[in-house]
KOLSE-363924 format. One record per residue: residue number from 0; y, x, z of N, C-alpha, C in turn. Coordinates in pm, whole numbers, padded with zeros to 5 digits, m for minus. Example, Ala and Ser with C-alpha at 12.3 -4.5 7.8 and 13.67 -1.06 7.14 Angstrom:
% KOLSE-363924
<pt num="0" n_north="m00569" n_east="01319" n_up="00780" ca_north="m00450" ca_east="01230" ca_up="00780" c_north="m00330" c_east="01320" c_up="00780"/>
<pt num="1" n_north="m00225" n_east="01285" n_up="00708" ca_north="m00106" ca_east="01367" ca_up="00714" c_north="00003" c_east="01290" c_up="00787"/>
END
This chain:
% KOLSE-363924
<pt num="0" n_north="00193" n_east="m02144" n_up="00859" ca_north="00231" ca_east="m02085" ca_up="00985" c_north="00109" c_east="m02044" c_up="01066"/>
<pt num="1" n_north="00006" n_east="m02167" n_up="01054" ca_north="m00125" ca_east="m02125" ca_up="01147" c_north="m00165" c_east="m01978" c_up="01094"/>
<pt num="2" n_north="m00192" n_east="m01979" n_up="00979" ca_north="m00226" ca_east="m01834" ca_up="00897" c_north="m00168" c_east="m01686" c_up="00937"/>
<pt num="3" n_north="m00032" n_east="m01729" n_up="00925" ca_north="00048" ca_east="m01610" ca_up="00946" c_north="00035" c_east="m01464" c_up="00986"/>
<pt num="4" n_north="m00022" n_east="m01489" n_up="01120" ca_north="m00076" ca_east="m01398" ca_up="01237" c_north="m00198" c_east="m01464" c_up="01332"/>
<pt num="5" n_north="m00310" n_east="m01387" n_up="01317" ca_north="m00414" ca_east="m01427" ca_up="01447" c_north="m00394" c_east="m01457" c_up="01547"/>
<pt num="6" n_north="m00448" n_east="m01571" n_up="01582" ca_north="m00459" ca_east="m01621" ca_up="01746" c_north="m00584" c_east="m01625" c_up="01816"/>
<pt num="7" n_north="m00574" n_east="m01551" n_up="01924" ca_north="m00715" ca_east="m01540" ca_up="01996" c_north="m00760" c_east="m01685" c_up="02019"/>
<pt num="8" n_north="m00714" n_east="m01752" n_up="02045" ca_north="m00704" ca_east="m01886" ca_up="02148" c_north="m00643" c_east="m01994" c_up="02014"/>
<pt num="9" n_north="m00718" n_east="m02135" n_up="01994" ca_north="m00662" ca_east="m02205" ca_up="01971" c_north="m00497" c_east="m02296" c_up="02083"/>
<pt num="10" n_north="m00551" n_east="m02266" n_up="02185" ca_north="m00411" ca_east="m02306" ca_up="02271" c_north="m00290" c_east="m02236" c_up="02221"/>
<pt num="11" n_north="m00315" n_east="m02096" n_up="02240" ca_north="m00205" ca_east="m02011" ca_up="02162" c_north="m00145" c_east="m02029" c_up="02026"/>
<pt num="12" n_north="m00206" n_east="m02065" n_up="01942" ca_north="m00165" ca_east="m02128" ca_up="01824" c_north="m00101" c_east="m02276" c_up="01839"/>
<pt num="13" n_north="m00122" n_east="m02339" n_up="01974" ca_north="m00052" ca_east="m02501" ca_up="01961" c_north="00068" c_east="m02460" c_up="02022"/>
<pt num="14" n_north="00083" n_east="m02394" n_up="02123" ca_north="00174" ca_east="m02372" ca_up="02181" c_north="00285" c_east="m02310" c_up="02126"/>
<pt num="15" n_north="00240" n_east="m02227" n_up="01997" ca_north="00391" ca_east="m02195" ca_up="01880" c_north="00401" c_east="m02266" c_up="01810"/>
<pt num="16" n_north="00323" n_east="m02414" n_up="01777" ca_north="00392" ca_east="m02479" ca_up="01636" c_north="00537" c_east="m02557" c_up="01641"/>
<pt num="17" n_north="00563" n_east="m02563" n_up="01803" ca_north="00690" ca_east="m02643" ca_up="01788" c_north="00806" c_east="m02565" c_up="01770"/>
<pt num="18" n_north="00798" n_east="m02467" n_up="01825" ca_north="00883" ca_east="m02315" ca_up="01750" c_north="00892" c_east="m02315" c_up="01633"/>
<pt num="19" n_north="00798" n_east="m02304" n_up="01535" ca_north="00801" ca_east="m02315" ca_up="01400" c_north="00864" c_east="m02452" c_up="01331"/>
<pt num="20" n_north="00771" n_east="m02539" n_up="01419" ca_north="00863" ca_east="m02681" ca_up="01344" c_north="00985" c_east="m02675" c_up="01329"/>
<pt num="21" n_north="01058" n_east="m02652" n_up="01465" ca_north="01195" ca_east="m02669" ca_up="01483" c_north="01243" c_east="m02542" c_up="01342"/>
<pt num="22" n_north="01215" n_east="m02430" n_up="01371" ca_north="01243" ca_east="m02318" ca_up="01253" c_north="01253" c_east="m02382" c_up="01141"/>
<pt num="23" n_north="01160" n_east="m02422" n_up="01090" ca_north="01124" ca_east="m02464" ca_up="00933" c_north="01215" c_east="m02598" c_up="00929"/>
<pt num="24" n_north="01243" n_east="m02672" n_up="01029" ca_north="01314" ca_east="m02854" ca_up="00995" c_north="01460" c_east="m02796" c_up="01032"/>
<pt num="25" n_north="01509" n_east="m02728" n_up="01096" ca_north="01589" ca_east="m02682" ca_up="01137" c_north="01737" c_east="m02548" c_up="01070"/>
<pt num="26" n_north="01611" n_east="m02483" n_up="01064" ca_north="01696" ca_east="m02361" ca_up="01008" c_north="01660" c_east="m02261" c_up="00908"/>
<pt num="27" n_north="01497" n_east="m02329" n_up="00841" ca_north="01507" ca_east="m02275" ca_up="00719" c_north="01586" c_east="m02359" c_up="00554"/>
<pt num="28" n_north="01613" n_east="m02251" n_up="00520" ca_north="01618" ca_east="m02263" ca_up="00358" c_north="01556" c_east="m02366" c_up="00289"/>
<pt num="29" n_north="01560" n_east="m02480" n_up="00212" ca_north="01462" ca_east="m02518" ca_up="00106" c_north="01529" c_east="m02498" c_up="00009"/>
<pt num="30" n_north="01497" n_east="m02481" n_up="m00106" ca_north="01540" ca_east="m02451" ca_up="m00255" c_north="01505" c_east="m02590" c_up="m00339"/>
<pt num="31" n_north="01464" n_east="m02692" n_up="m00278" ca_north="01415" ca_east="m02856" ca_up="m00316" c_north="01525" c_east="m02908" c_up="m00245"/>
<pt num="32" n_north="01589" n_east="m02895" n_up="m00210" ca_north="01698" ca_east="m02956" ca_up="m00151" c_north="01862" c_east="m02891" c_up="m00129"/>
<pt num="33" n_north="01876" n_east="m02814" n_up="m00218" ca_north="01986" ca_east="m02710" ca_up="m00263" c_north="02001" c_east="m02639" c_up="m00131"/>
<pt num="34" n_north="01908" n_east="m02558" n_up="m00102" ca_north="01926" ca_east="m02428" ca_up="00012" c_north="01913" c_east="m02490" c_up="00159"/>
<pt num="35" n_north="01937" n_east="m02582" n_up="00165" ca_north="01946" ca_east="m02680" ca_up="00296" c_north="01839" c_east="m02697" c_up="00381"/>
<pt num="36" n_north="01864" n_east="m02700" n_up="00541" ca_north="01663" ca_east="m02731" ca_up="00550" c_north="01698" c_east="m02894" c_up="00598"/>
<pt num="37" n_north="01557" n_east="m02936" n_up="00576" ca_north="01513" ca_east="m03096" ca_up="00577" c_north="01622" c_east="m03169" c_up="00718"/>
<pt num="38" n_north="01634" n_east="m03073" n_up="00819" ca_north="01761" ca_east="m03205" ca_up="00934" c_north="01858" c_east="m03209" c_up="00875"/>
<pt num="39" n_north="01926" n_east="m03117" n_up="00765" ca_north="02068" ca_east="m03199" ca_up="00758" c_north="02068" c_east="m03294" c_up="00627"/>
<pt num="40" n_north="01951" n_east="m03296" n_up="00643" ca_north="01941" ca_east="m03480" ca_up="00563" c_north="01916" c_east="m03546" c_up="00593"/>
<pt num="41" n_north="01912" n_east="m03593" n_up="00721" ca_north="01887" ca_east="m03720" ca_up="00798" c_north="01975" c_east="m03699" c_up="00934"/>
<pt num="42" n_north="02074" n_east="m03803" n_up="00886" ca_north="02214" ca_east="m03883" ca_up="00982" c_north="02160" c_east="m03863" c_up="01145"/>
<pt num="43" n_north="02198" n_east="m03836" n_up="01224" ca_north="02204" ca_east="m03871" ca_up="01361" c_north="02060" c_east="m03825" c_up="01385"/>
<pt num="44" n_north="02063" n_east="m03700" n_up="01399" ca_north="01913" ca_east="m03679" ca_up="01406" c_north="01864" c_east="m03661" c_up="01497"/>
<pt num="45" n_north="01981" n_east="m03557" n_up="01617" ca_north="01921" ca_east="m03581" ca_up="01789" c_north="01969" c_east="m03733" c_up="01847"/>
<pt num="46" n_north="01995" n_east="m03817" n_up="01775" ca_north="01989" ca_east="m03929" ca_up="01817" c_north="02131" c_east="m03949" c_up="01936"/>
<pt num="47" n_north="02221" n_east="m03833" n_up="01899" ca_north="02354" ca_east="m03917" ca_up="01970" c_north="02464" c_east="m03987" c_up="01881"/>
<pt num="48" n_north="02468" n_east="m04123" n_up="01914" ca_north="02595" ca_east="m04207" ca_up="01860" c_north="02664" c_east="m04198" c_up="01913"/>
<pt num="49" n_north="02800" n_east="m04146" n_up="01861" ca_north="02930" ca_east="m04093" ca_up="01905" c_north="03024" c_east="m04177" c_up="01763"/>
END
C-alpha cells in the first residue's frame, strides 16, 4: 500500500494506512481463505455481545 502511489510527506502516508487497513481486513477478497477477507473470521469483531 505504502508503494502504491507517492507521498510527499511521510505524515501523508500515516494518515491513509487506516483506510487501507480497514479496506484490506474488511472488504477485500483473499483467495487463502475462499474469497473472504480476514474479519469475517474472527467472531465478534467490533466487539458487540448481543
Amino acid at each position: 500500500w505504502a508503494y502504491a502511489r507517492p507521498y510527499q510527506r511521510e505524515a501523508d502516508r500515516r494518515a491513509d494506512l487506516s483506510g487501507w487497513l480497514h479496506f484490506y481486513n474488511h472488504h477485500r477478497r483473499h483467495t487463502g481463505i475462499g474469497g473472504h477477507p480476514p474479519a469475517s473470521r474472527v467472531p465478534n469483531l467490533s466487539g458487540q455481545n448481543s
